[in-house]
N, CA, C and O atoms as a GROMACS GRO file, in nm:
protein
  284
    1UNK      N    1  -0.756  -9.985  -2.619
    1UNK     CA    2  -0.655  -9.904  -2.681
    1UNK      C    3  -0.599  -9.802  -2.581
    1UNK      O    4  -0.479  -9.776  -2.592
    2UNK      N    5  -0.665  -9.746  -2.491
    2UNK     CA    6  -0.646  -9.632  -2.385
    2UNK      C    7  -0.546  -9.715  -2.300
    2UNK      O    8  -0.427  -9.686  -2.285
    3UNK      N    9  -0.614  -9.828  -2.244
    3UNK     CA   10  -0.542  -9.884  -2.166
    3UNK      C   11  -0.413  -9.961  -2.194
    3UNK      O   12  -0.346  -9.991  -2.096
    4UNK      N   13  -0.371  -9.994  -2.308
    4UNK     CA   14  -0.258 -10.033  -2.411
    4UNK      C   15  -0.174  -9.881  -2.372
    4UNK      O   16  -0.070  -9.899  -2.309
    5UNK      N   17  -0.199  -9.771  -2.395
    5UNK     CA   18  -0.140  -9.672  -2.433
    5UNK      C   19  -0.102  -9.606  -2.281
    5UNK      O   20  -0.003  -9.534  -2.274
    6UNK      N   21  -0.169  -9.626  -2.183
    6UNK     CA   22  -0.150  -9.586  -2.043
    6UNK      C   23  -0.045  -9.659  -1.966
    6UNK      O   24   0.015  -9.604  -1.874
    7UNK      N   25  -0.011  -9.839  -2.017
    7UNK     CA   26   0.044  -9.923  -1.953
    7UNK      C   27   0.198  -9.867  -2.032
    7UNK      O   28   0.301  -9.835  -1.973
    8UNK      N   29   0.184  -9.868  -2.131
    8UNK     CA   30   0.281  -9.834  -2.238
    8UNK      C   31   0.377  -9.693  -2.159
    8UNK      O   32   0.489  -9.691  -2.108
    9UNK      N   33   0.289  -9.600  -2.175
    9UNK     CA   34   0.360  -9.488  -2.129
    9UNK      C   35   0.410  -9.546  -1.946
    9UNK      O   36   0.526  -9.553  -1.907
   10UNK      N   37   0.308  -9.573  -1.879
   10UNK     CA   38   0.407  -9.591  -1.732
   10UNK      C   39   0.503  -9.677  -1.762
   10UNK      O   40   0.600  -9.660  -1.687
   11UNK      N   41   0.521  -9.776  -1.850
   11UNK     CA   42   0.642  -9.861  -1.851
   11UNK      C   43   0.770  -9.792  -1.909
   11UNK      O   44   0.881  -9.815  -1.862
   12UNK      N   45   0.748  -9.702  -2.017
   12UNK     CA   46   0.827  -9.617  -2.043
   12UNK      C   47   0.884  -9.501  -1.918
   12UNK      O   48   1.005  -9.488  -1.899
   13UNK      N   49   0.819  -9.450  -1.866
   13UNK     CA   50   0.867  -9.375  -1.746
   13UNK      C   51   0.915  -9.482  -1.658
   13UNK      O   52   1.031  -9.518  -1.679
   14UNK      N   53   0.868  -9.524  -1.590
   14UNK     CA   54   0.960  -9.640  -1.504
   14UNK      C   55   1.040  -9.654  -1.522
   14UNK      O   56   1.112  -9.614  -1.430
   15UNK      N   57   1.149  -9.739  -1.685
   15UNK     CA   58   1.233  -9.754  -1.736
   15UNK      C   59   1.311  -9.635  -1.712
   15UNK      O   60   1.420  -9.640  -1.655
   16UNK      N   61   1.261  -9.532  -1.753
   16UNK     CA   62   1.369  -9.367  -1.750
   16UNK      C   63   1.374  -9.340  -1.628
   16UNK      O   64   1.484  -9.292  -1.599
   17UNK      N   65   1.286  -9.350  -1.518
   17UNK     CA   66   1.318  -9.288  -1.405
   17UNK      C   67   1.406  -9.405  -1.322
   17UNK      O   68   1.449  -9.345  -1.224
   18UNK      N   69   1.449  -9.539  -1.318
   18UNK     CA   70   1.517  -9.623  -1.269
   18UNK      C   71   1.662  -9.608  -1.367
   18UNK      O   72   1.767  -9.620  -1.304
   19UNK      N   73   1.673  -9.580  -1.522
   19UNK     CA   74   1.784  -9.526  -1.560
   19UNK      C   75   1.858  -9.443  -1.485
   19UNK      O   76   1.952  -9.480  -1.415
   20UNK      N   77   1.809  -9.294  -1.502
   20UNK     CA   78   1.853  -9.178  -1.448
   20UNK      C   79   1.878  -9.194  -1.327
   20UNK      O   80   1.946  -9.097  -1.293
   21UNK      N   81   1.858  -9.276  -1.223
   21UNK     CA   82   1.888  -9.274  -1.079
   21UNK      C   83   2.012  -9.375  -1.035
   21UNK      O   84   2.079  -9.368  -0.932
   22UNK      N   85   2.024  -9.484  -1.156
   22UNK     CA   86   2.110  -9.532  -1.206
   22UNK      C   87   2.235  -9.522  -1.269
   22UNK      O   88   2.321  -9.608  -1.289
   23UNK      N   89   2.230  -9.362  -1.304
   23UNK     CA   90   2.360  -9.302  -1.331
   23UNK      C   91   2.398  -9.208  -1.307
   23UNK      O   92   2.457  -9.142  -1.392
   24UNK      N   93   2.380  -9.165  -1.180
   24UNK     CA   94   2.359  -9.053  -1.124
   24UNK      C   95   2.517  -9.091  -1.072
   24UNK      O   96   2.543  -9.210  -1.088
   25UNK      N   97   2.620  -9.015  -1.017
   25UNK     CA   98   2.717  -9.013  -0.944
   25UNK      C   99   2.721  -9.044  -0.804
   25UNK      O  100   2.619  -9.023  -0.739
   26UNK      N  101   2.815  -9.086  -0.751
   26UNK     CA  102   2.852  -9.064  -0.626
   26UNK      C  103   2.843  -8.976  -0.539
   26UNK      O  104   2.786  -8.875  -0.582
   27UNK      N  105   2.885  -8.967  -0.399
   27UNK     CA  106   2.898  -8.801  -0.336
   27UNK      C  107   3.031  -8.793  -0.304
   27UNK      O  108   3.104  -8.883  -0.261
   28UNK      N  109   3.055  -8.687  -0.325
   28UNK     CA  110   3.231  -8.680  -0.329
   28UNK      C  111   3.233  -8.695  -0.191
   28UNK      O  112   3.148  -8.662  -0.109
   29UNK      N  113   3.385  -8.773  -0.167
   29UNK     CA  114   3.420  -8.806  -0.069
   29UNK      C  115   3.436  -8.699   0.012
   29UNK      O  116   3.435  -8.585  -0.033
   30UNK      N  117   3.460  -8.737   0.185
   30UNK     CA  118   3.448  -8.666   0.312
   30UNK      C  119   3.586  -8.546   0.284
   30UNK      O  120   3.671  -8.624   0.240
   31UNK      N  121   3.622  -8.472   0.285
   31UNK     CA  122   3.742  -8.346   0.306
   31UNK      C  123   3.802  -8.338   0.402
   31UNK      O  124   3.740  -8.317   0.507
   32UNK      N  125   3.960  -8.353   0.402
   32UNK     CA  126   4.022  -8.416   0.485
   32UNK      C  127   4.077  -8.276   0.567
   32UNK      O  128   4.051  -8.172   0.507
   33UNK      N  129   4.131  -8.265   0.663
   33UNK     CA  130   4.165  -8.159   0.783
   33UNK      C  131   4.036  -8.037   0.773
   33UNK      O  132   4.072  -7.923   0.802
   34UNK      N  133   3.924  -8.051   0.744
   34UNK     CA  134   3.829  -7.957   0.785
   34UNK      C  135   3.789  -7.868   0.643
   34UNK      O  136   3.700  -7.784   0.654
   35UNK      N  137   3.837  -7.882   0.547
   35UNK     CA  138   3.835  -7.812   0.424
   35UNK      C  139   3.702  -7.826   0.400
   35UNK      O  140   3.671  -7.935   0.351
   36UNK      N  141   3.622  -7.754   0.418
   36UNK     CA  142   3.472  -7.781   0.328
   36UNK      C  143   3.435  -7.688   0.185
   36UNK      O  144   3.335  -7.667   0.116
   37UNK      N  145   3.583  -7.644   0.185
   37UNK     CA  146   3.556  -7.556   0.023
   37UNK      C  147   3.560  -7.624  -0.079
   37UNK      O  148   3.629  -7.725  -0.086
   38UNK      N  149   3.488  -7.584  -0.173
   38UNK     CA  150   3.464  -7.609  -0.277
   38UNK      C  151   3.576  -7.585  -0.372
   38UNK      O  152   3.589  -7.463  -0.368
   39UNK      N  153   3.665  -7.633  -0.455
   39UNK     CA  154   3.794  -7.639  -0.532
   39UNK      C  155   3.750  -7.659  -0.670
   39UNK      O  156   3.686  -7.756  -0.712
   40UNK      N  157   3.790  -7.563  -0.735
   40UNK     CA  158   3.747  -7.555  -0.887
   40UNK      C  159   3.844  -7.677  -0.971
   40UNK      O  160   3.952  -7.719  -0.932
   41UNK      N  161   3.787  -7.710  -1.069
   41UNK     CA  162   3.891  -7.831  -1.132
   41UNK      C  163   3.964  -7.749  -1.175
   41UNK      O  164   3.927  -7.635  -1.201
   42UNK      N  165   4.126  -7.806  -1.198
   42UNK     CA  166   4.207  -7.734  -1.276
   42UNK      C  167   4.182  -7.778  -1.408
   42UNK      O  168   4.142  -7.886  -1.450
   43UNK      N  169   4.216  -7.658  -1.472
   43UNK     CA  170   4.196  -7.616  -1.656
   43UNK      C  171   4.334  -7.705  -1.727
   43UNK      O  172   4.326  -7.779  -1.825
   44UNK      N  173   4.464  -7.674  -1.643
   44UNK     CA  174   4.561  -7.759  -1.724
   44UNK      C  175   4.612  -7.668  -1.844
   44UNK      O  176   4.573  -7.555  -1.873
   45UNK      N  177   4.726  -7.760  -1.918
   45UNK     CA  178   4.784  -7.714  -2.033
   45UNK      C  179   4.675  -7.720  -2.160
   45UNK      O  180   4.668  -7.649  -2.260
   46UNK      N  181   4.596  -7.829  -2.117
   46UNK     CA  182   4.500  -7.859  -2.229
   46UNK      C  183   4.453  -7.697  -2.333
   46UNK      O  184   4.473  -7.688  -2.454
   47UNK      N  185   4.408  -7.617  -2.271
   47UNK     CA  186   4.319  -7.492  -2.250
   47UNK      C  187   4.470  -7.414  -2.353
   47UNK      O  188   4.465  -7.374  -2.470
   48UNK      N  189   4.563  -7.414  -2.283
   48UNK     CA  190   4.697  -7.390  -2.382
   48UNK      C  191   4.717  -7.386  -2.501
   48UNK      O  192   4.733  -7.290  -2.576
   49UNK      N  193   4.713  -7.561  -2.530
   49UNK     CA  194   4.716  -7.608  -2.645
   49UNK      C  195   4.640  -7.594  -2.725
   49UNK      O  196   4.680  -7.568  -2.839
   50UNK      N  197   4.477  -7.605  -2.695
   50UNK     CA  198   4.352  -7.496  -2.796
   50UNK      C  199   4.407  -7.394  -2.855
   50UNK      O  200   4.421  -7.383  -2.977
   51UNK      N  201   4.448  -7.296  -2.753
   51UNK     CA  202   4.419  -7.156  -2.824
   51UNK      C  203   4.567  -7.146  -2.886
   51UNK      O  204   4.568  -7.061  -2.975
   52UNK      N  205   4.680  -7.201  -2.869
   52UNK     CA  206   4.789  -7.215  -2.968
   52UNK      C  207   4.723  -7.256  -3.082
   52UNK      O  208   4.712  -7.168  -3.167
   53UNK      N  209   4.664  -7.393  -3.115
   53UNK     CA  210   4.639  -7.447  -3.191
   53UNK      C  211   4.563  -7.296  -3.317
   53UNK      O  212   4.588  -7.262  -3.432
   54UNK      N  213   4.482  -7.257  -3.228
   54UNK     CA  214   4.361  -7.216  -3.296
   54UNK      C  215   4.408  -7.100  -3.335
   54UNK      O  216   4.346  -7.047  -3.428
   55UNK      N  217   4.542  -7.017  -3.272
   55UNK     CA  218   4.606  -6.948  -3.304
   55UNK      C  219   4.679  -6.919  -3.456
   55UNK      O  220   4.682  -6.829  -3.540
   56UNK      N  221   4.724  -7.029  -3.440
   56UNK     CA  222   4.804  -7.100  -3.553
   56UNK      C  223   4.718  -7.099  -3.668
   56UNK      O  224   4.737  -7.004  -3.744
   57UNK      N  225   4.653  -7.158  -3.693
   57UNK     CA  226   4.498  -7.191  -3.802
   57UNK      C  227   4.461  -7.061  -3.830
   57UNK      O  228   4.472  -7.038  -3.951
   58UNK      N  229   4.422  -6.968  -3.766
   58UNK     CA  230   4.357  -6.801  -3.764
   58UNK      C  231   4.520  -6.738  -3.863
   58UNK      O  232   4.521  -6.664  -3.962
   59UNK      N  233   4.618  -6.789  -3.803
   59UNK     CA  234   4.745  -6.659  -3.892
   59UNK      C  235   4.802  -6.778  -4.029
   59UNK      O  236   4.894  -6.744  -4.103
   60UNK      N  237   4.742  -6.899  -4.042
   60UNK     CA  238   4.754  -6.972  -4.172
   60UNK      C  239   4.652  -6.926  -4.239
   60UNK      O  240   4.690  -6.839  -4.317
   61UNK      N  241   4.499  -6.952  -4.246
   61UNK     CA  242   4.430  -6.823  -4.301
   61UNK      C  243   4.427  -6.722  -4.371
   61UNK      O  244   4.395  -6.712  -4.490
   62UNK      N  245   4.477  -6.604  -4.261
   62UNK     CA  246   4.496  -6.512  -4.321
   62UNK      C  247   4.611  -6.499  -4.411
   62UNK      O  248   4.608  -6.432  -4.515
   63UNK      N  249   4.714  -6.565  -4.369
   63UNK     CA  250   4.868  -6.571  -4.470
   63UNK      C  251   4.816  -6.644  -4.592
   63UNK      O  252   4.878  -6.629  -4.697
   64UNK      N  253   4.739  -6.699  -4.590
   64UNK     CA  254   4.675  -6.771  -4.712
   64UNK      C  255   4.608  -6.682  -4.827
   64UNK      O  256   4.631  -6.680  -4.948
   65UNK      N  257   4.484  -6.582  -4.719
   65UNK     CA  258   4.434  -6.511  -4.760
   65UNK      C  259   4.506  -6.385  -4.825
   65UNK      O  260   4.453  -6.333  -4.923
   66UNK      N  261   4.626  -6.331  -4.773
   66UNK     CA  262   4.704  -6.251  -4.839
   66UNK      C  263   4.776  -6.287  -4.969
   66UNK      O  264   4.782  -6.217  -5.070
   67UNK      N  265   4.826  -6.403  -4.950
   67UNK     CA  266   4.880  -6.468  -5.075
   67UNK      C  267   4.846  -6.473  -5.147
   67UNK      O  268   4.916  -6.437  -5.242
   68UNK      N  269   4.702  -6.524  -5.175
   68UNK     CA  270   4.588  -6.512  -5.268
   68UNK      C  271   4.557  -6.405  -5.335
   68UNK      O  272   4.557  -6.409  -5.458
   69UNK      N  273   4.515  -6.260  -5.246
   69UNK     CA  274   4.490  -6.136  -5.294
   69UNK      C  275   4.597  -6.086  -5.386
   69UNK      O  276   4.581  -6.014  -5.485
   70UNK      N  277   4.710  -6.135  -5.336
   70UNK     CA  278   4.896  -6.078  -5.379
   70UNK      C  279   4.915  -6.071  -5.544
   70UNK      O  280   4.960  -5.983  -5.617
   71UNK      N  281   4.839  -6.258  -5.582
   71UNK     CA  282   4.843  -6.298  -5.696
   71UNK      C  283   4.757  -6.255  -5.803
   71UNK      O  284   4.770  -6.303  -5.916
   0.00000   0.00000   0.00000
């Protein structure tokens, strides 16, 4: 039973540790004219469109919530 349960668990780790090394990324490519800085991703309009969005939703809400009280 020990030995059932010992083979068991290393086969389980094996499996996970050949996964994980398996999906590990690439190395970003070489930097071209000498640049070795590090460049933050750009954020984009995306980041925009959230807080419009969420904007919007927060003053429907409350216009909701006033309407309500009104009545």
């Amino acid at each position: 039973m020990k030995t059932k349960l010992i083979t068991a668990l290393f086969l389980v780790l094996f499996v996970v540790v050949l996964s994980v090394s398996g999906v590990s990324q690439p190395p970003p490519p070489p930097s071209e004219h000498g640049d070795n800085q590090n460049q933050p991703a750009p954020i984009g309009s995306g980041l925009m469109l959230l807080m419009a969005m969420g904007a919007a939703y927060g003053g429907k809400k409350i216009y909701d919530a006033r309407k309500r009280l009104s009545d």
